[in-house]
N, C-alpha and C positions, 0 to 999 in steps of 0.2 A: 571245693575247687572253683577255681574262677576264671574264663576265659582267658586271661592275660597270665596263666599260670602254662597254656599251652604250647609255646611258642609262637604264636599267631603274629602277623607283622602288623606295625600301628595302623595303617590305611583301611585295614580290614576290620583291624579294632573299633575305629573309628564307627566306619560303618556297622557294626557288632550296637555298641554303643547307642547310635542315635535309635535303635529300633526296643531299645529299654530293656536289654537282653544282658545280663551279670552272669547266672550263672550255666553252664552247660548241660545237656541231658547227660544222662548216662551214656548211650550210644557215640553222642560228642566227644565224653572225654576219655572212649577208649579208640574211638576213629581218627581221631584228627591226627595224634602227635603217629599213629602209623603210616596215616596216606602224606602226610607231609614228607616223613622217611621215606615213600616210594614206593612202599609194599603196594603187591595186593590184597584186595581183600572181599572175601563172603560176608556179609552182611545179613544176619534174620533180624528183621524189625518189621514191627505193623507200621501202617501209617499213625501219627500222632508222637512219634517219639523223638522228634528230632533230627531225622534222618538225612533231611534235606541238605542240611546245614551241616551234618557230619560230614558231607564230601563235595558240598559248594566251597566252603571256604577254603579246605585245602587246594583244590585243583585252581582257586583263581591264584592264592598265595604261589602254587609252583608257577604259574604260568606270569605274572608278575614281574616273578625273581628271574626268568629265563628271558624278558622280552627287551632287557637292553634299549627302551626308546624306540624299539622296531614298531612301525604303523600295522595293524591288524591284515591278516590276509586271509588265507585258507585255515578253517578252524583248526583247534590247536586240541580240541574237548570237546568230544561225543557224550550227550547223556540221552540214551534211547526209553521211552517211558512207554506204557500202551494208550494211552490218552489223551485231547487236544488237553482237555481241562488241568491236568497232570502236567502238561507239557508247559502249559501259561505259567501253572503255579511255581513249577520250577524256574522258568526262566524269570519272573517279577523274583525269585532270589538269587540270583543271579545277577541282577540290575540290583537291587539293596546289597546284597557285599559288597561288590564291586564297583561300590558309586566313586571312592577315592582312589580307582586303581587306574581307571581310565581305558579298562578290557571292554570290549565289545562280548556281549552275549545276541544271538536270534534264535528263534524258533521255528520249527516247519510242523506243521501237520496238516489233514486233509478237509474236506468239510468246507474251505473258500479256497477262492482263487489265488492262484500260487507265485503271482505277479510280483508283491508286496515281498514275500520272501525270497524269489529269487533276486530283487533288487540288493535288498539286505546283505545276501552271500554274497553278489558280487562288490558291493564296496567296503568287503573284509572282514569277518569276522576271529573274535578269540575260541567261543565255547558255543557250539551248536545244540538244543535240546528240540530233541525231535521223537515224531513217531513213527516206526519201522516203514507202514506203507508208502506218506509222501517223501521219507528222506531216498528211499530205494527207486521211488520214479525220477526224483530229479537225478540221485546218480546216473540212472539207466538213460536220462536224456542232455548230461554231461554239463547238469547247471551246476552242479554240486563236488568238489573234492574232497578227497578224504585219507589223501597221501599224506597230509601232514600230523593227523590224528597221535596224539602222543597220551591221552589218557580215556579211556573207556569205560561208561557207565551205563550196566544194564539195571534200571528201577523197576520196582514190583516185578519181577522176570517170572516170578508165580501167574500173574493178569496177564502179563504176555502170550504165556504157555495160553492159559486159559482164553483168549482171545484168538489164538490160530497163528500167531506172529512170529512161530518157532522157525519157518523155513526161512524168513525175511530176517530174522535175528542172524541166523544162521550165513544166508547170504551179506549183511551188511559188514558181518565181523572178517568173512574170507576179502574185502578190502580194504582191510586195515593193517598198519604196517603190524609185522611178527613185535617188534619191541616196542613195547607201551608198556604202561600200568591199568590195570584191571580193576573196573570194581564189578560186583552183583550184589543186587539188594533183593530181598524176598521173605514175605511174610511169612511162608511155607518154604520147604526145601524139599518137594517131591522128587520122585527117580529123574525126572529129565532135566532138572533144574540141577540135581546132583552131578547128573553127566555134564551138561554144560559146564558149570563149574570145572570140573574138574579138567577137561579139552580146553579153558580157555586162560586158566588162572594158571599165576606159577609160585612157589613158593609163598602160597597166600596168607593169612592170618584170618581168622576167625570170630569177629563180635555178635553176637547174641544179646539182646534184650526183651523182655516182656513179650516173651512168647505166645504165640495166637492163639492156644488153648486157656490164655489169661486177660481177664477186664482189668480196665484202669479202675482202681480202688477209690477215685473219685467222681463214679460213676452209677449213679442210684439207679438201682432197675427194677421193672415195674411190670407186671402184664393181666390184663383185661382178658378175664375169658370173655365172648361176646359172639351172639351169632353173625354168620358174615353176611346177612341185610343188616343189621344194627350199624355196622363198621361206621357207616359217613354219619349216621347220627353223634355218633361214639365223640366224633373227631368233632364236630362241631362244638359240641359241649365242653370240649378238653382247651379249645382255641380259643372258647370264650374268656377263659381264665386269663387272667390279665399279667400270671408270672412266665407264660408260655408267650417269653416276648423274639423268638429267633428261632424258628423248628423246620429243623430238615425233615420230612416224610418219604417213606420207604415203599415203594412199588413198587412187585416184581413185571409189571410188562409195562409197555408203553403205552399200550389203551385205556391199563388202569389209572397211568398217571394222572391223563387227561380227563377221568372220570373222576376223579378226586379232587382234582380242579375245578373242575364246573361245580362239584357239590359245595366247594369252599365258598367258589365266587357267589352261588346264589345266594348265599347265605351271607353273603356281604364282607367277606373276609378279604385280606387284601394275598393274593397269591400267584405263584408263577410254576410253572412246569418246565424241567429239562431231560432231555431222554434223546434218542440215536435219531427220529424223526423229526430233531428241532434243528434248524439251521446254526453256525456257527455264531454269529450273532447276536441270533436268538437266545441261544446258552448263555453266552458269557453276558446278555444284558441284564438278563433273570439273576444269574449272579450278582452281577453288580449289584442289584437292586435288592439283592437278598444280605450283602454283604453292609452296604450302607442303610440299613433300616427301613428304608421303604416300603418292603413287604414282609408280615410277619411269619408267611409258611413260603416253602419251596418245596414242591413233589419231586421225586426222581428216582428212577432208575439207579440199579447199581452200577452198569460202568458208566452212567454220565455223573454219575456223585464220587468218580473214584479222583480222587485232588483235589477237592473242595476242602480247604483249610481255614476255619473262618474260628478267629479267638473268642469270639463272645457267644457262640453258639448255645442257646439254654438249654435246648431241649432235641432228642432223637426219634420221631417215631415212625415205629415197623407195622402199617398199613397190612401189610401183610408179612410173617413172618418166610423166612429166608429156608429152601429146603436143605441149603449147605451150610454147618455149625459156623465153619469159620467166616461165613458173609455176615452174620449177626454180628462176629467181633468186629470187622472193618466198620459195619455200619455202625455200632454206638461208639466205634472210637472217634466219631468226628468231632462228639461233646466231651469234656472234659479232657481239653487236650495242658499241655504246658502246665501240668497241675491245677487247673481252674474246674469248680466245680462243673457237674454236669449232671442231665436226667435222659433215662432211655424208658421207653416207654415201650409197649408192643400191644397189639392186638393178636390173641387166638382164638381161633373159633374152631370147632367140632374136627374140621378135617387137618387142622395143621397142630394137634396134639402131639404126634410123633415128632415135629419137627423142634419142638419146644424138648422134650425129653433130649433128643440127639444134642442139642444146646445146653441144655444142663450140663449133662454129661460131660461136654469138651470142657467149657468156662468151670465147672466144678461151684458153681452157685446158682443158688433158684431165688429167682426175681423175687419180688413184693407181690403177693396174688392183689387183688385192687378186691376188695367185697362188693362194698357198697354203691353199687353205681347202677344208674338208669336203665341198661342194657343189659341184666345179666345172661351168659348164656344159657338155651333151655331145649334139652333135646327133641329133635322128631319123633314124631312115633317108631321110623324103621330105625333111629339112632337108639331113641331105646330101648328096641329088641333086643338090636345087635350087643349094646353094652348088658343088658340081661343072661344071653347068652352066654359072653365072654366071663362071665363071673363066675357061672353054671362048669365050665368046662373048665376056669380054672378051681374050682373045690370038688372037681372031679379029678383032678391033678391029668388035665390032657387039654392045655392049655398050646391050642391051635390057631393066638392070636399074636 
């Protein structure tokens, strides 16, 4: 099937077009010809599937077809996201559909001054994409309207939950008018995303793709047992490789990031850090600069890496592995997205064993173990008691591990 089999109008086509884009995801060609109908709809998709675009296009096509030559005013389309990063990369699609429609798109979120955007809202916008906290203060200090809102869109509403954003979700939507069209997008569909769903949506439709319990099939995976002093050696050695030309790296905090950073730079590598203590700026310059080739590695935290969409991305690696199954899938699904191949790489070391089994488990595939490498891991001596033990009491059949 092919884009121009969906009913999509030419201007949008158009703009479909110049971005060398023919055929749809899946997600696409079962989203579009619904939301263009008016339905609502639940949405489970990971990131990397297309999703974006499953309900940019429709909402700018309705909003198009309704705007009669009228000059832009009070938004017309809410897409609530938990992330600045999330939030840009939506609205940059928002600006490529809609290049030949003549709709205005702006953004809001927090992290810089709010000057720039209030300016934007007030000389008219079509489609708002924002994030719960600064969309709900500008309400609260009456820069912001939201009486006209005719289509609503809550993105990864799972990171939301998981972010704290549920009461603000909660408060943004009791301002909006009762008749609209509804979307929710979510990797996962836990009990409160359930409820939500079901208090906000009406007669809704249901697409499902590539379930978070599943990797993209174009996505090679790999993992280094290594002790966790070895890690920055590990990394070094792996960066040296000359096909590891674009790799997002995986930190769970933000001290670490910065300490994987400095071990990159000493080591002469060319590298940037983004995480919740980097200024707005600062993010999206690393970006940039990750985006356009100029640096080969980027560190980062998970919610500052949650919207980072980048086509050529080679390579994934997990610095430290993830203690929640399904953060493994978001994070290697950054590679191998649009069908393009990819490589996911990880490090485990002694204490994050269990966290690699619970992985297995979800994804139902076990990496490439890597042998041969410089760093292999090698136990403590109280490490190998303890696994001595555990062996002892499981052929004792009292397996208290």
């Amino acid at each position: 099937m092919k884009f121009t089999e969906l009913g999509i109008i030419e201007p949008i086509l158009k703009a479909i077009a110049d971005k060398g884009y023919e055929m749809p995801s899946p997600i696409q060609i079962e989203a579009i010809p619904l939301l263009i109908a008016g339905r609502d709809l639940l949405g489970c998709a990971q990131t990397g599937t297309g999703k974006t675009a499953a309900f940019a296009i429709p909402i700018l096509q309705k909003l198009y077809q309704q705007r009669h030559g009228k000059k832009a005013d009070k938004p017309k389309a809410l897409i609530l996201t938990p992330t600045r990063e999330l939030a840009l990369q939506i609205f940059e699609s928002f600006k490529a559909y809609g290049r030949y429609t003549g709709l205005k798109a702006a953004s809001v979120f927090g992290g810089v001054s709010q000057k720039r955007q209030v300016a934007e809202l007030a000389s008219g916008i079509d489609v708002l994409v924002a994030t719960p906290g600064r969309l709900l203060d500008l309400v609260n200090q009456k820069l912001c309207e939201l009486t006209n809102i005719s289509i609503l869109v809550l993105d990864e509403a799972d990171r939301m939950l998981d972010m704290g954003f549920i009461n603000d979700m909660k408060k943004i939507i009791a301002k909006l008018p009762s008749k609209r069209q509804t979307l929710l997008f979510s990797a996962t569909i836990p009990k409160e995303i359930a409820a939500l769903s079901s208090s906000i949506l009406r007669n809704h439709a249901t697409v499902a793709v590539t379930p978070v319990s599943s990797t993209v099939d174009s996505i090679d995976q790999y993992v280094y047992f290594v002790d966790k002093a070895n890690k920055g050696r590990l990394l070094v050695d792996l960066l040296n490789d000359r096909k590891l030309v674009s790799v997002l790296i995986f930190s769970k905090t933000k001290h670490g990031a910065d300490k994987i950073k400095k071990i990159l730079e000493q080591s002469g590598k060319s590298v940037k850090a983004i995480h919740g203590n980097k200024s707005q700026n600062a993010r999206q310059g690393a970006l940039n600069d990750f985006k356009s080739g100029k640096i080969q590695a980027l560190v980062a935290t998970d919610i500052a890496a949650r919207g980072i969409d980048i086509d050529q991305l080679s390579h994934v690696i997990n610095f430290d592995l993830p203690n929640i199954p399904e953060t493994y899938v978001h994070r290697i699904g950054r590679t191998g997205r649009a069908g393009a191949a990819g490589i996911a790489i990880s490090f485990c070391d002694y204490d994050e064993q269990p966290y690699l089994k619970d992985i297995q488990k979800l994804i139902k595939v076990t990496p490439k173990t890597v042998e041969n490498h410089p760093y292999p891991m090698k136990l403590s001596a109280a490490q190998h008691c303890s696994a001595k033990r555990k062996i002892a009491f499981q052929k004792e059949g009292k397996n208290r591990y």
